[in-house]
Residue frames as a rotation matrix with the C-alpha (Angstrom) as fourth column:
UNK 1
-0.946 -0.321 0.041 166.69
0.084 -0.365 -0.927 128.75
0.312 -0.874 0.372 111.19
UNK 2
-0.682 0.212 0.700 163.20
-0.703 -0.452 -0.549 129.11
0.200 -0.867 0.457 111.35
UNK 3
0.216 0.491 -0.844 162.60
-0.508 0.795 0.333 125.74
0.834 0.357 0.421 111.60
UNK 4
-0.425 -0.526 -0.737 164.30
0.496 0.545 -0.675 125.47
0.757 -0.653 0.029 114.59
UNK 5
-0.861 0.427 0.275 162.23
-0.473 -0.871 -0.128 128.41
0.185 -0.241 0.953 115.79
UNK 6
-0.167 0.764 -0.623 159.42
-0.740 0.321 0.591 126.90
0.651 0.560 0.512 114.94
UNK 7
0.418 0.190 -0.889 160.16
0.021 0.976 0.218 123.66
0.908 -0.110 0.404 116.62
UNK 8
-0.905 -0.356 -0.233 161.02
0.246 0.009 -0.969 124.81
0.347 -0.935 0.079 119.58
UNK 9
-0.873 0.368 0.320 158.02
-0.484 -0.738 -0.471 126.87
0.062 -0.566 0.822 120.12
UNK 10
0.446 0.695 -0.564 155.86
-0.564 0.708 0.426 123.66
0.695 0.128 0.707 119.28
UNK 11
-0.385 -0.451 -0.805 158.19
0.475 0.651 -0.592 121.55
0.791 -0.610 -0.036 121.87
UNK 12
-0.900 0.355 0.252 157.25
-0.394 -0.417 -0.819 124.74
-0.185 -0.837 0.515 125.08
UNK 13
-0.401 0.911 0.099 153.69
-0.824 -0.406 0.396 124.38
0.401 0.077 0.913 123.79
UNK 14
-0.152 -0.001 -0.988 153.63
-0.080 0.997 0.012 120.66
0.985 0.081 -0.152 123.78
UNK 15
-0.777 -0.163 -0.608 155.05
0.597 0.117 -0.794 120.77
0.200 -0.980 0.006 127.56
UNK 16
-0.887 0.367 0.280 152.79
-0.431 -0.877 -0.214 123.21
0.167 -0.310 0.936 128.41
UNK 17
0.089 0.917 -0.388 149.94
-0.856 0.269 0.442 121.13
0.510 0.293 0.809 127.33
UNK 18
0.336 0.099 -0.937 150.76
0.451 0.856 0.252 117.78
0.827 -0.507 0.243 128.70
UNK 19
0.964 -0.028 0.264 151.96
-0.260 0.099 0.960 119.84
-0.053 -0.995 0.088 132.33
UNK 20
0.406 -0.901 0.150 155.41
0.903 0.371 -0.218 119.78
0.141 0.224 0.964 131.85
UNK 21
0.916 -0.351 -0.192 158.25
-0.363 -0.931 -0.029 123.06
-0.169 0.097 -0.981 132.82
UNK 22
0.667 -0.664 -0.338 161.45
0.513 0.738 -0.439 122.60
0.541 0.119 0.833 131.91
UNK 23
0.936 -0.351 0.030 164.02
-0.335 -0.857 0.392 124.25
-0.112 -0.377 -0.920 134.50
UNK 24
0.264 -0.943 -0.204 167.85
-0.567 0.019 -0.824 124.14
0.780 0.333 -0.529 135.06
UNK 25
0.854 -0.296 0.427 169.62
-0.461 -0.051 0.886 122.38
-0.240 -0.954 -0.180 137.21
UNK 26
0.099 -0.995 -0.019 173.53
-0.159 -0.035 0.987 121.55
-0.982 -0.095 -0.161 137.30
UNK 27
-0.434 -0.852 -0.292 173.67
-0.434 -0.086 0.897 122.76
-0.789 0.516 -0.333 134.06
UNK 28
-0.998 -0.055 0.006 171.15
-0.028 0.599 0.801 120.68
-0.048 0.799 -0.599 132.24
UNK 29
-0.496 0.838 0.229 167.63
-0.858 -0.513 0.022 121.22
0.136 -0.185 0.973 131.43
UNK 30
-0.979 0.179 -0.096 165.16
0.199 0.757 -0.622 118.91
-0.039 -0.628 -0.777 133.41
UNK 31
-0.435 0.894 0.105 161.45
-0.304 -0.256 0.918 118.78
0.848 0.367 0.383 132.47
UNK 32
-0.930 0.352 -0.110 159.56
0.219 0.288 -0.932 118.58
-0.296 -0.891 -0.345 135.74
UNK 33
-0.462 0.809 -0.362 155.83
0.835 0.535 0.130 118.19
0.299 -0.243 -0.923 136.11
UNK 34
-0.931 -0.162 0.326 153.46
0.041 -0.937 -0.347 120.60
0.362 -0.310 0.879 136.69
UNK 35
0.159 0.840 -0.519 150.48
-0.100 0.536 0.838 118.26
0.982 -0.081 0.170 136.84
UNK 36
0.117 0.102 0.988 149.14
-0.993 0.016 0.116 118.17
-0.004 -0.995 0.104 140.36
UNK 37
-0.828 -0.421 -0.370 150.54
-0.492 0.862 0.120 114.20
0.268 0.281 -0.921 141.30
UNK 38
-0.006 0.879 -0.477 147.72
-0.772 0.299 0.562 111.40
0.636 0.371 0.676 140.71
UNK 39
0.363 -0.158 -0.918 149.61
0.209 0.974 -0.085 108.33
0.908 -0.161 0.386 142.59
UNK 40
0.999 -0.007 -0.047 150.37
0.045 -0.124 0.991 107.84
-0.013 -0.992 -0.123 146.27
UNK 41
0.222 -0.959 -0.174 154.28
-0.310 0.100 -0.945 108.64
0.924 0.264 -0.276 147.30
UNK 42
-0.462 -0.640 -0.614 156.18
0.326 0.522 -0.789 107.28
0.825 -0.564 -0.033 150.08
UNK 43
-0.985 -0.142 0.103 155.04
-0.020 -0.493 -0.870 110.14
0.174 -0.858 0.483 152.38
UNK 44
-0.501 0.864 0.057 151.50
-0.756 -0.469 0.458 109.55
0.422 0.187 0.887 151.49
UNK 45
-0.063 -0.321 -0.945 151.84
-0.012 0.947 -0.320 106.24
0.998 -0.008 -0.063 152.25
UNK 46
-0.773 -0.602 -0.203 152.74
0.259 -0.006 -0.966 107.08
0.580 -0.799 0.160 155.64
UNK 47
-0.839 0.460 0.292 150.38
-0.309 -0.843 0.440 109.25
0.448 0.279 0.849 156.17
UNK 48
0.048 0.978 -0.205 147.67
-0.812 0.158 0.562 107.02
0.582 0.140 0.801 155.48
UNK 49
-0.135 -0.476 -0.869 149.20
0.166 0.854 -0.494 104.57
0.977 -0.210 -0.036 157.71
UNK 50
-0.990 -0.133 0.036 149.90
0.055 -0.619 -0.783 106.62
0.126 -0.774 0.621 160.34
UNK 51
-0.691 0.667 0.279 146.20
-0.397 -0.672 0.625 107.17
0.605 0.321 0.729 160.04
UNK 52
0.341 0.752 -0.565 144.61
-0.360 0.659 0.660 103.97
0.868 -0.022 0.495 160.34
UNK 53
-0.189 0.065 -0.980 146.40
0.810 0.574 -0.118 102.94
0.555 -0.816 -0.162 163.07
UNK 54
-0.969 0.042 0.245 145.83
-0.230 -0.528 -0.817 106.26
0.095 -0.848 0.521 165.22
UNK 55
-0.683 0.462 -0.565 142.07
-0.544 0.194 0.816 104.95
0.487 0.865 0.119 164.42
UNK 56
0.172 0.904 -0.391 141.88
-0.258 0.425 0.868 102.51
0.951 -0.048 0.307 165.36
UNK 57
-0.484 -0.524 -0.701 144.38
0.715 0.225 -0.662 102.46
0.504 -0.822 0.265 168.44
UNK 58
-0.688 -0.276 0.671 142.40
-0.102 -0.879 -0.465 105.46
0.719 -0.389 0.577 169.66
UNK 59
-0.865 0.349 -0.359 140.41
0.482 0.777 -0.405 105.27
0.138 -0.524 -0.841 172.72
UNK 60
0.127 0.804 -0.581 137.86
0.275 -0.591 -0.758 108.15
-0.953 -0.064 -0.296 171.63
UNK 61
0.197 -0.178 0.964 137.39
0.972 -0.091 -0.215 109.34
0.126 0.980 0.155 167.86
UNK 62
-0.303 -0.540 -0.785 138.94
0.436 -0.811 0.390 112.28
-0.847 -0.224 0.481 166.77
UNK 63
0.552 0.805 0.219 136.78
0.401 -0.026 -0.916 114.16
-0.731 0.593 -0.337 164.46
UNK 64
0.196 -0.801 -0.566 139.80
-0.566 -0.563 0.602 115.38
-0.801 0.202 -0.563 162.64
UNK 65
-0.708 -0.706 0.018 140.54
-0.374 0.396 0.839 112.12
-0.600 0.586 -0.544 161.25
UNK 66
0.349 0.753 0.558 137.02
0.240 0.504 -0.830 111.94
-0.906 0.424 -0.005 159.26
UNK 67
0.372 -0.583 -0.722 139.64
-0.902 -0.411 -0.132 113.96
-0.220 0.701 -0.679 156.35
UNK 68
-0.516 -0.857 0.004 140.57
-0.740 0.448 0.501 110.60
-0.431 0.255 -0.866 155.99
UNK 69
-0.727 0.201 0.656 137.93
0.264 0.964 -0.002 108.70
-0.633 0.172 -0.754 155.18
UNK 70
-0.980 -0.023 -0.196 136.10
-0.185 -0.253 0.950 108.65
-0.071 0.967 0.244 151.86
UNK 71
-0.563 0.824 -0.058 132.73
-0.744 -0.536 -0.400 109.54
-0.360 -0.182 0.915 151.24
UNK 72
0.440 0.584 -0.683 132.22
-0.800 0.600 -0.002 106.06
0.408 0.547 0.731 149.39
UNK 73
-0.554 -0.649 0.522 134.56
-0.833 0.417 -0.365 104.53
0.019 -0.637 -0.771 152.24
UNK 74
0.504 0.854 -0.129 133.65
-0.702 0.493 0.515 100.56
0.503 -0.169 0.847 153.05
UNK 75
-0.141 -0.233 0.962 134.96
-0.962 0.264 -0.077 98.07
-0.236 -0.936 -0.261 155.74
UNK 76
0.299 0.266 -0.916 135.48
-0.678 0.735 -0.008 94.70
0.671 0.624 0.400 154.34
UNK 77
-0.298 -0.713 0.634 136.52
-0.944 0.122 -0.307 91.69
0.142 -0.690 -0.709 156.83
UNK 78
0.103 0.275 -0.956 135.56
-0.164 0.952 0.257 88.08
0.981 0.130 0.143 156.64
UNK 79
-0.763 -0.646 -0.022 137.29
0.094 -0.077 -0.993 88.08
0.639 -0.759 0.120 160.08
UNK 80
-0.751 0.609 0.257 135.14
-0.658 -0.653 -0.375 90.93
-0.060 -0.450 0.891 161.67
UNK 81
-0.304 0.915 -0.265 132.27
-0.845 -0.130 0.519 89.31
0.441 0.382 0.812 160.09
UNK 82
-0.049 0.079 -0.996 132.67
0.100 0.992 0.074 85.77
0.994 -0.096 -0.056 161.57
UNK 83
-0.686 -0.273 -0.674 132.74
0.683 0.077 -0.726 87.21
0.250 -0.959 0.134 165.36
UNK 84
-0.824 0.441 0.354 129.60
-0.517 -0.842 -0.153 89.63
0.231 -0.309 0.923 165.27
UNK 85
-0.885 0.456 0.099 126.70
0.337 0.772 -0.539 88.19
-0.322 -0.444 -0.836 167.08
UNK 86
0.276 0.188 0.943 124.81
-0.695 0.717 0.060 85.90
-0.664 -0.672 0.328 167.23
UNK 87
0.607 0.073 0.791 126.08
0.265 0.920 -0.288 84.20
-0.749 0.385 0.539 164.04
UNK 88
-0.573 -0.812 -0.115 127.95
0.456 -0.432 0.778 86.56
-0.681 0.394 0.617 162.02
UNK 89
0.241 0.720 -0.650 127.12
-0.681 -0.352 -0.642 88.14
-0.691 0.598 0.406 159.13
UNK 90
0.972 -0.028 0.233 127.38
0.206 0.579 -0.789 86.58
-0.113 0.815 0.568 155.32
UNK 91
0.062 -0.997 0.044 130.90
0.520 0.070 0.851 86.21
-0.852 -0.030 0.523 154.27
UNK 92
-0.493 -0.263 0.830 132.03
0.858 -0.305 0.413 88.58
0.145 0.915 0.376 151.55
UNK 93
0.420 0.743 0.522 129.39
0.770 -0.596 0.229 91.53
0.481 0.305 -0.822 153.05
UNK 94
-0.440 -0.413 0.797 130.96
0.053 -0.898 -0.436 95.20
0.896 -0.149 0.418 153.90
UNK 95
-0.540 -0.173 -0.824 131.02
0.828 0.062 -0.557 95.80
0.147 -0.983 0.109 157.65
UNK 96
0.132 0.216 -0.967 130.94
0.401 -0.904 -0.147 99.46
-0.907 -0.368 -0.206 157.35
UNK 97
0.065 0.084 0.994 130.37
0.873 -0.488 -0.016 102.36
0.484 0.869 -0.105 155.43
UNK 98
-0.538 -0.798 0.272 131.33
0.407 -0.528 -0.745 105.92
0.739 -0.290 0.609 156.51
UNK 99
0.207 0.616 0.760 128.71
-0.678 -0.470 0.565 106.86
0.706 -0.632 0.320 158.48
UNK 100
0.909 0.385 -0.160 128.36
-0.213 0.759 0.615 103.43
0.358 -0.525 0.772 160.22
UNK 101
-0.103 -0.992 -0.077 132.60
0.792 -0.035 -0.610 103.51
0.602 -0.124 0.789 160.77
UNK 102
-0.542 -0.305 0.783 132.36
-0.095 -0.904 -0.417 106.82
0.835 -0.301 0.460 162.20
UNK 103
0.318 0.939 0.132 129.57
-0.518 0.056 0.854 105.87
0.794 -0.340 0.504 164.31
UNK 104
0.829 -0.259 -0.497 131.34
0.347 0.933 0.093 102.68
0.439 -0.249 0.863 165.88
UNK 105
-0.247 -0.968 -0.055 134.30
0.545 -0.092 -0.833 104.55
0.801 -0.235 0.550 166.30
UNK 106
-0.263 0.244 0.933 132.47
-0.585 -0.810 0.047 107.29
0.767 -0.533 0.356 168.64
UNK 107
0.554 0.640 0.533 130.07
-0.733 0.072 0.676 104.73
0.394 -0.765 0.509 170.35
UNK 108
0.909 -0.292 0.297 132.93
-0.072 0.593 0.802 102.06
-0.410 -0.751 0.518 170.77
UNK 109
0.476 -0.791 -0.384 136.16
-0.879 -0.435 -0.195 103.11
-0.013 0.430 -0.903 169.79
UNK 110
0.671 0.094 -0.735 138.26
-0.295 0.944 -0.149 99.61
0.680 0.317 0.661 168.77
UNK 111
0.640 -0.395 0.659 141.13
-0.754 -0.156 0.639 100.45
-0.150 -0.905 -0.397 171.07
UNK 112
0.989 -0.098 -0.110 143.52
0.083 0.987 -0.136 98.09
0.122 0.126 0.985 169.29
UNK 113
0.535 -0.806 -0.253 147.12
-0.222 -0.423 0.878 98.25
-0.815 -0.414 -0.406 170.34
UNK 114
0.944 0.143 0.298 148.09
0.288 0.083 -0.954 98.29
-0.161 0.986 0.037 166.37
UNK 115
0.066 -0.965 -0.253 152.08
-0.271 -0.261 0.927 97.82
-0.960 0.007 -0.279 165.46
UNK 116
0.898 0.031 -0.438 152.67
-0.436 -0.068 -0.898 97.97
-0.058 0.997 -0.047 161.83
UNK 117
0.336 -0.688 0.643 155.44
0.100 0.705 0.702 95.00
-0.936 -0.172 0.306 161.25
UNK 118
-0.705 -0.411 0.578 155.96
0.641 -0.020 0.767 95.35
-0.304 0.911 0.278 156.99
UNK 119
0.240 0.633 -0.736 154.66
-0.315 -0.667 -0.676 98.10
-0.918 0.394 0.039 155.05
UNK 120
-0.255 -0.443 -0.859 154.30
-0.875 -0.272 0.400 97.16
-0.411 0.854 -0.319 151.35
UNK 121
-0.532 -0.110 0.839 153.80
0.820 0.177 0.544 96.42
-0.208 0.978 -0.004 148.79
UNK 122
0.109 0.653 -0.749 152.14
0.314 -0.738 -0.597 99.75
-0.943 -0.170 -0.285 147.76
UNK 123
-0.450 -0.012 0.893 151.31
0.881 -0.172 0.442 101.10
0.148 0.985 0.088 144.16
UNK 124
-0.796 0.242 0.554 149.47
0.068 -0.874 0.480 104.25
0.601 0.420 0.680 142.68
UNK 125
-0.234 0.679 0.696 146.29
-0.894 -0.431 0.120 104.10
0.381 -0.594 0.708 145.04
UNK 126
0.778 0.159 -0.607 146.77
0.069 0.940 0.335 100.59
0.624 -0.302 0.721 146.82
UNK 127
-0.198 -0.755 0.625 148.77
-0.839 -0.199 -0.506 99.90
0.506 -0.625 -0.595 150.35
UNK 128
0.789 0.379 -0.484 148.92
0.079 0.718 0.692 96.55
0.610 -0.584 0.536 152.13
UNK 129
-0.267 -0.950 0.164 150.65
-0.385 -0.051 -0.922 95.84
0.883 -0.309 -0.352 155.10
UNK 130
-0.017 0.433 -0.901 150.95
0.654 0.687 0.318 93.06
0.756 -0.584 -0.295 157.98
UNK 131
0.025 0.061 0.998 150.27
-0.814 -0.578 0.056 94.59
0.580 -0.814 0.036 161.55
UNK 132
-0.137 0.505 -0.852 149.66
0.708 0.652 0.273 92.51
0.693 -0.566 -0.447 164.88
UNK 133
0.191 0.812 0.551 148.11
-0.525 -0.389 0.757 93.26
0.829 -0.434 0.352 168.10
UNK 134
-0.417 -0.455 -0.787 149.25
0.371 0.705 -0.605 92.01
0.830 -0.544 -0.125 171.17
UNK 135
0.277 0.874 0.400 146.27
-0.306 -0.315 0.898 92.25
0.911 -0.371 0.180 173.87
UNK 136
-0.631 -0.731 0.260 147.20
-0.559 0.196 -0.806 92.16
0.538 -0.654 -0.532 177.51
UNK 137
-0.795 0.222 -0.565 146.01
0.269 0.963 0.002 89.44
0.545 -0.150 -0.825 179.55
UNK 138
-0.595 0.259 0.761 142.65
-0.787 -0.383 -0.484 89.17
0.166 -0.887 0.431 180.42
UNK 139
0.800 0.599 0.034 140.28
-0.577 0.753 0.318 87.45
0.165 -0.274 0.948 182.63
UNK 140
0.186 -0.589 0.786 143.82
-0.505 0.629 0.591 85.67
-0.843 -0.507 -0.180 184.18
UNK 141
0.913 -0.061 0.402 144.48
0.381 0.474 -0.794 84.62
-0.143 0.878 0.456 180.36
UNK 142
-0.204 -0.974 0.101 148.22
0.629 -0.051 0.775 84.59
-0.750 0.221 0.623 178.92
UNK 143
-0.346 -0.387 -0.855 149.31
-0.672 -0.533 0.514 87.94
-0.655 0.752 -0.075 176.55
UNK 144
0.368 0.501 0.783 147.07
0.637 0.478 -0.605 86.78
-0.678 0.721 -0.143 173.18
UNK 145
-0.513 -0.344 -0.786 149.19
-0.381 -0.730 0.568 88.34
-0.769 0.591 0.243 169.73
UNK 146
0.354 0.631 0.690 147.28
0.414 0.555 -0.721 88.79
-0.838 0.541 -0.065 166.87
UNK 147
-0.713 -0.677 -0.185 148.69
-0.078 -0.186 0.980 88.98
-0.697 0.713 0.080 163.33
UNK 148
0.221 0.875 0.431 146.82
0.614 0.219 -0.759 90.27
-0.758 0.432 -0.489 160.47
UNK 149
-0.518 -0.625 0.583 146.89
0.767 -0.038 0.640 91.74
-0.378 0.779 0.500 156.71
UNK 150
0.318 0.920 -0.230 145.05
0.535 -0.374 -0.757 94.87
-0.783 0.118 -0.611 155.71
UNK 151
-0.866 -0.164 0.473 144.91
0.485 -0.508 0.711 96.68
0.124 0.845 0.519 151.90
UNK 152
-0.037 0.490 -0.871 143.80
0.584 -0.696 -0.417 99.61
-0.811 -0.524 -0.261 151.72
UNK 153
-0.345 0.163 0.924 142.51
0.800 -0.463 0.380 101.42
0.490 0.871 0.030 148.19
UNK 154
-0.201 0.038 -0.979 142.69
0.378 -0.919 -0.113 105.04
-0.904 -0.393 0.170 148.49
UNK 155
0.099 0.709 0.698 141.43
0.993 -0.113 -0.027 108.15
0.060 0.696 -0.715 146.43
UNK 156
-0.742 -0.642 0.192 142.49
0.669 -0.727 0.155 111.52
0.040 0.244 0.969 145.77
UNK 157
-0.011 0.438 0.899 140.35
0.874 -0.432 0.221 114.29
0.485 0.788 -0.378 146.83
UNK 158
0.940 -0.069 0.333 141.12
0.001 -0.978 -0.207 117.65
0.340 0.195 -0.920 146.24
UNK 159
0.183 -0.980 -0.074 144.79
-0.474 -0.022 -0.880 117.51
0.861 0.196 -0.469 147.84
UNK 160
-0.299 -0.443 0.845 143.99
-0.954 0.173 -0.246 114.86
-0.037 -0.879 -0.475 150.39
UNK 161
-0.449 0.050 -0.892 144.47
-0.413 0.874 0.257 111.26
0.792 0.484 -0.372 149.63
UNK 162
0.046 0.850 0.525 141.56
-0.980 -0.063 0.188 109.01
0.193 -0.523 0.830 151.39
UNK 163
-0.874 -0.184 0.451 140.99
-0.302 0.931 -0.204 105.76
-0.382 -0.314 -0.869 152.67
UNK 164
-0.413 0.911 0.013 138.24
-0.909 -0.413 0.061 104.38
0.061 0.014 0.998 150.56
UNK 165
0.687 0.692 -0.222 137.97
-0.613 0.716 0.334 101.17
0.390 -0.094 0.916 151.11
UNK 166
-0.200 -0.704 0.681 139.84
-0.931 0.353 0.091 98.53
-0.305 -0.616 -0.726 154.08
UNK 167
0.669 0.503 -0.547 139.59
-0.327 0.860 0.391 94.71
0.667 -0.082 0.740 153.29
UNK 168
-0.246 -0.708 0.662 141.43
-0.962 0.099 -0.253 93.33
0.114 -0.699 -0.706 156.60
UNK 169
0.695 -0.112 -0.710 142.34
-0.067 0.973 -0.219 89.83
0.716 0.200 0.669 157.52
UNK 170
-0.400 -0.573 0.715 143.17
-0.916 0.241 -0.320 88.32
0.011 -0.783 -0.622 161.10
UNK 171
-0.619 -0.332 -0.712 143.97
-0.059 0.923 -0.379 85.24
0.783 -0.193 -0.591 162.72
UNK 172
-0.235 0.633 0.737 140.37
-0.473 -0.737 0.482 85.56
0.849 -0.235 0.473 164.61
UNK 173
0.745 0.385 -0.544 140.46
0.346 0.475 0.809 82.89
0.570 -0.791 0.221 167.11
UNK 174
-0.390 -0.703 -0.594 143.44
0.920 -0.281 -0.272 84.42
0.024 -0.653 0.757 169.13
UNK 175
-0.778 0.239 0.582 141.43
-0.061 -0.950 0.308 87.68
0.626 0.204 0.753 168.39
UNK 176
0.125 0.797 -0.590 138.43
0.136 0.576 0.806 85.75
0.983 -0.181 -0.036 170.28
UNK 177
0.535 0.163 -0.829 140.45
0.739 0.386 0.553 84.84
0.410 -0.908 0.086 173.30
UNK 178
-0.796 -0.530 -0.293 142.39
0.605 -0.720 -0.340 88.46
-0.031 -0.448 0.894 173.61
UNK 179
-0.831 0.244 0.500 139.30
-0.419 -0.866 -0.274 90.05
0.366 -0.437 0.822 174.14
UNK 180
-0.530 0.359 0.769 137.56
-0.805 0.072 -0.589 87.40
-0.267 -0.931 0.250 176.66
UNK 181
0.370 0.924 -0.099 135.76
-0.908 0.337 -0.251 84.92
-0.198 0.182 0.963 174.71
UNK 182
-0.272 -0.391 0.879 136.53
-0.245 0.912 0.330 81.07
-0.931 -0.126 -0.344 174.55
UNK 183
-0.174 0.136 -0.975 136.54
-0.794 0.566 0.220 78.39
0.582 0.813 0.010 171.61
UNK 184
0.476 0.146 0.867 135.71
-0.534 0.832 0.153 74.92
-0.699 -0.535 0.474 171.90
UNK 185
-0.445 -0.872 -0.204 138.24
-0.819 0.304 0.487 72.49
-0.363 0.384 -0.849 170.05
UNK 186
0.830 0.503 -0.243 136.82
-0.545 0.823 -0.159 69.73
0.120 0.265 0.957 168.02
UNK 187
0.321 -0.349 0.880 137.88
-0.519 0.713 0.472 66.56
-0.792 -0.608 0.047 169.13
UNK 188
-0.492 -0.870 -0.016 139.49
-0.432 0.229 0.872 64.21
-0.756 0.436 -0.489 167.05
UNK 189
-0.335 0.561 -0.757 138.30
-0.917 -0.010 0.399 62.91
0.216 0.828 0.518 163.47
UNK 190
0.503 0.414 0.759 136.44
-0.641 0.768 0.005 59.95
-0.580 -0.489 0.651 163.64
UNK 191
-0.387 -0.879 0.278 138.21
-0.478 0.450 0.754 56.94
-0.788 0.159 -0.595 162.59
């Protein structure tokens, strides 16, 4: 008997140590966590969705939503990078960092009429999902929709999960001509 004594009170400790209660429920005991959770759920998920597009759909920043972004935050975009003037930047080089995000967002806010189309794939601190953008018509141009992919690696701190780092991907020449600017087609290959 007190071996069973014993081994019980080495099983509570056990839980105890690894974060673990055990409680009742219909009848059957159910170890539950007591560890604060490490990985993103559904509702975080949202959340952090919900986030980015108020963001970037807003036409003024809301200092509110700097609680989202991470103090080691960066702004990846081949895209982005191929349409900043006068030549772009280098492919593969971070846009932004939080200051320089927060900045942009005050002194020109992106204003992007952002519709999340597929959330998911998402994992323990990773979220992708397609979006488009459908810019109304200017300069006497036809309704331009853009369709792009953005993943988003997030970070836990203290009990609010972060956005630390965007790498986004659009279809940038329809991004070009929905907000006023032209392309020139190359003519055919030479024979």
């Amino acid at each position: 008997m007190r071996f069973f004594s014993t081994l019980t009170f080495a099983a509570a400790a056990s839980a105890a140590a690894i974060g673990t209660t055990t409680i009742k429920r219909n009848g059957l005991d159910v170890r539950v966590s007591t560890e604060p959770k490490k990985c993103l759920c559904k509702a975080d998920v949202d959340e952090l969705v919900d986030a980015y597009v108020t963001i970037l759909s807003a036409s003024a920043w809301d200092p509110e939503n700097e609680k989202y972004i991470h103090d080691d935050f960066l702004d990846v975009s081949d895209s982005i990078n191929t349409l900043i003037p006068p030549a772009g930047l280098p492919l593969g080089n971070p846009i932004f960092n939080k200051e320089t995000f927060i900045q942009h967002q005050i002194d020109q806010p992106d204003n992007l009429p952002v519709v999340i189309e597929k959330l998911g794939p998402w994992n323990c601190n990773g979220i992708s999902f397609v979006w488009t953008a459908t810019f109304k018509k200017f300069g006497g141009q036809e309704e331009k929709r853009v369709r792009g992919i953005t993943i988003l690696e997030t970070a836990k701190v203290g009990e609010q999960w972060q956005i630390k780092h965007i790498d986004v991907e659009f279809n940038t020449i329809n991004y070009l001509l929905a907000i006023g600017g032209s392309i020139t087609r190359p003519g055919p290959p030479p024979a």
